[in-house]
Structure formats: structure tokens, C-alpha cells
N, C-alpha and C positions, 0 to 999 in steps of 0.2 A: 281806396287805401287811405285816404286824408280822415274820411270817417272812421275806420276802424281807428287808426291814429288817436282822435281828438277823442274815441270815446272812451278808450283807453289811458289817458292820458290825464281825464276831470275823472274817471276814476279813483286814478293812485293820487290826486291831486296835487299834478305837474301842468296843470294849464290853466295859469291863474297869473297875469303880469301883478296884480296887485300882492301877491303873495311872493312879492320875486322868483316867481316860476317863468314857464312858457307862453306868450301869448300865443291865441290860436292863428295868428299871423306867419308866426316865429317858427309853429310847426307847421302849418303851409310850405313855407319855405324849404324847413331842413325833409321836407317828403320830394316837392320838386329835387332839389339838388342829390338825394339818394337816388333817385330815377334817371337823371341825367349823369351825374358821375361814378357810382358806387356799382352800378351793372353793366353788364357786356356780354349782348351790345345795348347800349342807353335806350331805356321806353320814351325818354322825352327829350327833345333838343335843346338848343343853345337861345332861343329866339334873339340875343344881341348878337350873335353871330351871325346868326342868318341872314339878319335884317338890322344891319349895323346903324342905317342912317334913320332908322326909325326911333331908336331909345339915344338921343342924343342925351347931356346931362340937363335935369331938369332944375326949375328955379322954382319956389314956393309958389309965386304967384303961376307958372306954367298951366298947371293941369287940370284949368277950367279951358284950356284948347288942345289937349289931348283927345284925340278920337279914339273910343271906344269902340266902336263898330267896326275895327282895320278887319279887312277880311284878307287872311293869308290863304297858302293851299295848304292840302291836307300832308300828313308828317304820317307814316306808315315805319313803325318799329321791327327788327326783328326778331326781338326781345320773346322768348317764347315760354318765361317763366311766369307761375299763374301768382294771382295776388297771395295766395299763402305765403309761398316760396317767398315771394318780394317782401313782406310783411316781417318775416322773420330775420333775412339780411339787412333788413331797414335795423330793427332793432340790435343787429350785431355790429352795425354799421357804428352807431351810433354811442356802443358801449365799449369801440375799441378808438373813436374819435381821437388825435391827440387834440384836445381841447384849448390845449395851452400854446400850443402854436399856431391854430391855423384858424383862420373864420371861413364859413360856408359863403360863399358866391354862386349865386344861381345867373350872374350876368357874364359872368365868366365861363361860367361851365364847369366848375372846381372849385377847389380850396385856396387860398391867398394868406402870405403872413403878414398875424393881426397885427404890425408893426408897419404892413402896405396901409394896412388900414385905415391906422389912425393916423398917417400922412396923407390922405387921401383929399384933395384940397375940393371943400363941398362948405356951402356957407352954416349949414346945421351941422355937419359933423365936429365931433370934438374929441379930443384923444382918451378922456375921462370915460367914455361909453364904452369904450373894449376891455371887458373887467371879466366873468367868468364865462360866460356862453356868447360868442361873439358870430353871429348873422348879416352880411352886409344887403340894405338895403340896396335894390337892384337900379333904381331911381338918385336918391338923394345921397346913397355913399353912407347913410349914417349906420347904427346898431340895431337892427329891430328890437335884438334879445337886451337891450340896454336893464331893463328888469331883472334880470338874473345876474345882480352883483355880489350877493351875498355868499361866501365861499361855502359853511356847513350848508345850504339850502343846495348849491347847486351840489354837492353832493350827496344830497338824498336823492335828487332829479337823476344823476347817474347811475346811482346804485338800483333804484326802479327801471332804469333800462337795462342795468346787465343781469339782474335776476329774473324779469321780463324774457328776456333772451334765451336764458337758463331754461329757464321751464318749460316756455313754449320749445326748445328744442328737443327737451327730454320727452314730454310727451303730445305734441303736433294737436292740443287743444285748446282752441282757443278760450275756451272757457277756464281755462287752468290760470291764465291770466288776468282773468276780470275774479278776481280773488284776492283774501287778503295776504300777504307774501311776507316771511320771510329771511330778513337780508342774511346771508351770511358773509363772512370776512373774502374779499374777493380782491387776487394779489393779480401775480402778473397772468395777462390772458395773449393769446397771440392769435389774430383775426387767419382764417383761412382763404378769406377774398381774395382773389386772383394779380387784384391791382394794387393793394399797400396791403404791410405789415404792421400794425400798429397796437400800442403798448399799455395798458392800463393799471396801474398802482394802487390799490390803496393802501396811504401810510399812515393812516388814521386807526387802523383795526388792527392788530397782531393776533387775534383770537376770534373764533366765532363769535359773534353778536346775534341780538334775537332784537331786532329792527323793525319796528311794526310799521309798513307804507300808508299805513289806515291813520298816521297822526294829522290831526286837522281836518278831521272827514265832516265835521261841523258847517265848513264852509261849503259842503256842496249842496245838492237841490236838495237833499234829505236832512237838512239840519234842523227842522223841526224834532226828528224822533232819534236822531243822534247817533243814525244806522247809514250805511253806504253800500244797499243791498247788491251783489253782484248778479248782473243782467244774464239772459240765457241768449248766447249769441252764436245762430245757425249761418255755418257757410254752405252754401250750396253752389254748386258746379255750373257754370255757363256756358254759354258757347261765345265767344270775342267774335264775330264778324274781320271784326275792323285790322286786326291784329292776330286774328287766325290763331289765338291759346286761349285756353283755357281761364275763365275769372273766378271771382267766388264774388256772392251778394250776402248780404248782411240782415238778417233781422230777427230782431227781439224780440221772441215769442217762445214759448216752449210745444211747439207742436208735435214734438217727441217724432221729428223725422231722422234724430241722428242715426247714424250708421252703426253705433257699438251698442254693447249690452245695455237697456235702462235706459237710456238716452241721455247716458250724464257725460257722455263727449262725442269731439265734436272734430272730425277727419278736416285737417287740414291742408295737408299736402299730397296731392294723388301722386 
């Protein structure tokens, strides 16, 4: 799920800290904590819960004596929704965020207000880093997302996730989103999620807009020819051992195995 994420993401060109976008850190994170809080029941746990005395707070110089090799036991979900499913609540998840009140917490388990936040007494954090997209490092307390301060930026980041959402609901292909999109004026949305109801505005737009997500595609690997050709991306159905449902795996080929007419899409959700 992180890859389809990430590759979707240097697509629309939302994962780029230099661009005050997303670091690929940043979405790491906001995938963990969709997994752990956004479903029910949670694919992934708490690991500071579990293992409280192990993530004590860390010090700059600490984590040249961190062990990486901690061997825990195994965590067995009963989560039985397949990575399509998860993929698309991801991105609903995320286009009904209230952004302005809360920062993701993957050490928590949830969401925290960005006002805990930036009280949060850590020798690198500083109240100045909780500005549009706020991530708290699960370590140091500080902002991952501290790059995405710029307010019109991170509202194109948004709007690529709620038309994102859009589409891939309307038609359950994933190839419909590795395309150029789009935006239209997108007012109030109400999340169907079982666990919050949350609320998304835009007061920027009163009218449909013709938004093109393709602005800045210069900066990606294809900036030599000035193109940000969309990939052919097959899901195909697995068997999860581990987790007993159903996965989908990812690759960029055009083998013309899809399932519909022509092979121009691509069955997402069984």
C-alpha cells in the first residue's frame, strides 16, 4: 500500500519536501496511522503501546544505541479488507482529514491537537513547524511534514486527494488515477467512516475550476521531454497467508491481463 501510495503521489507531484509537498517519510507515516486508526478493526498496532518501555523519548545524540534488530512477536489483524478497499478509504480518509485541528500520531495510535503539539516539550521541536500538514514524529515530537507550510500548495495536495478519491470511487480503476485530473470546486463532503465525521470546505472556489494536477510535472523523472507519462498499473489478487484476505500486487507492465474490455481497466475492488 506505501508503494502504490508513493507512486501515485510523484505522479500528481505531492511528494517532493523540496517543493513544500510531502516527504516520502511523511507519507510513510500518514499510511501507518490510516492502518492503525482509520479501520476497524486496525491492520497495524500501536507498537508504543505495546512496548511502552521500549520508545522512551529520544535525545539527538540517542540513536547510534538504538537496536534495530528488536525482535518482537508476530501481530495477526482481523482486518479482512483487501488492499484496494484500504487504498481508497486511505484516500477518503484523508480528503475528509480536519487538517486544521489535529496532527497524525502513529505513537499514539490517533490523532492529537496541533496545539498538544506544539507544547510538546522535545529539545528540536518548535511551535513554528505546526503550519499546514502537521505529522508528529514518533521519536523526537517534532513535524515531519514541517515542508508543507505554504497554504495555496497544500491546497493543491488536498484537492489531488479528494478528486483522487472521486474517481477512483466512481470507477474502482486504478489506472483512472494515474491520469491527468481535473479539480473541480469541491464544498462540503461528509466521510461515511464508521469512526468520525469530518468536514471539508473549499472557500477558495465558488464555481467549477479546470485545475490541471499536471502543474510542475517538470520536476519529475520525465523533465527532460516535459511529459509525465501515466504508468499501466495491474492489480492482481492474492492469497494473504498471514492475514487470511485477500491483497492486490502491483506492476507496471501492460500485459493486457485486465479483466474488462481492451485492457484499459483495471478491477479493483472484488
Amino acid at each position: 500500500m506505501v508503494l502504490v501510495t508513493k507512486l501515485w503521489a510523484q505522479y500528481h507531484n505531492i511528494n517532493n519536501a523540496k517543493n513544500m509537498t510531502i516527504s516520502s517519510y511523511s507519507l510513510v507515516l500518514m499510511v501507518i496511522h490510516f492502518l492503525q486508526y482509520a479501520v476497524s478493526p486496525a491492520v497495524l498496532p500501536c507498537l508504543h503501546e505495546l512496548f511502552p518501555d521500549k520508545f522512551t523519548l529520544l535525545r539527538s545524540n540517542d540513536f547510534g544505541y538504538v537496536d534495530m534488530n528488536e525482535t518482537i512477536g508476530s501481530y495477526e489483524s482481523k482486518n479482512t479488507q483487501s488492499i484496494g478497499e484500504l487504498f481508497l478509504y486511505f484516500l477518503e480518509y484523508y480528503s475528509c482529514f480536519d487538517y486544521a485541528q489535529f496532527a497524525i500520531s502513529i505513537r499514539t495510535g490517533g490523532i492529537l491537537p496541533i496545539n498538544v503539539c506544539r507544547l510538546a516539550k522535545s529539545s528540536k521541536n518548535d511551535i513554528h513547524q505546526w503550519k499546514e500538514l502537521c505529522i508528529e514524529e514518533p521519536f523526537d515530537l517534532t513535524n515531519t511534514a514541517r515542508s508543507v507550510y505554504d497554504f495555496e500548495t497544500f491546497e493543491r495536495v488536498k484537492a489531488v486527494f479528494m478528486a483522487s478519491w472521486r474517481m477512483l470511487q466512481q470507477t474502482l480503476d486504478l489506472n483512472a488515477i494515474f491520469a491527468p485530473i481535473i479539480l473541480p470546486a469541491l464544498h462540503h463532503i461528509v466521510s461515511p467512516l464508521s469512526h468520525t465525521v469530518l468536514q471539508y470546505e473549499d472557500s477558495n472556489v465558488s464555481t467549477a475550476s479546470e485545475i490541471s494536477t499536471r502543474e510542475n510535472t517538470t520536476h519529475g523523472s520525465d523533465q527532460n521531454s516535459g511529459t509525465n507519462p501515466s504508468p499501466t498499473v495491474t492489480l492482481l489478487a492474492l492469497t494473504n497467508e498471514s492475514n487470511k484476505h485477500a491483497s492486490k500486487e502491483i506492476n507496471n507492465n501492460n500485459s493486457g491481463n485486465s479483466n474488462t474490455v481492451g485492457g484499459s481497466r483495471t478491477e479493483l475492488v472484488s
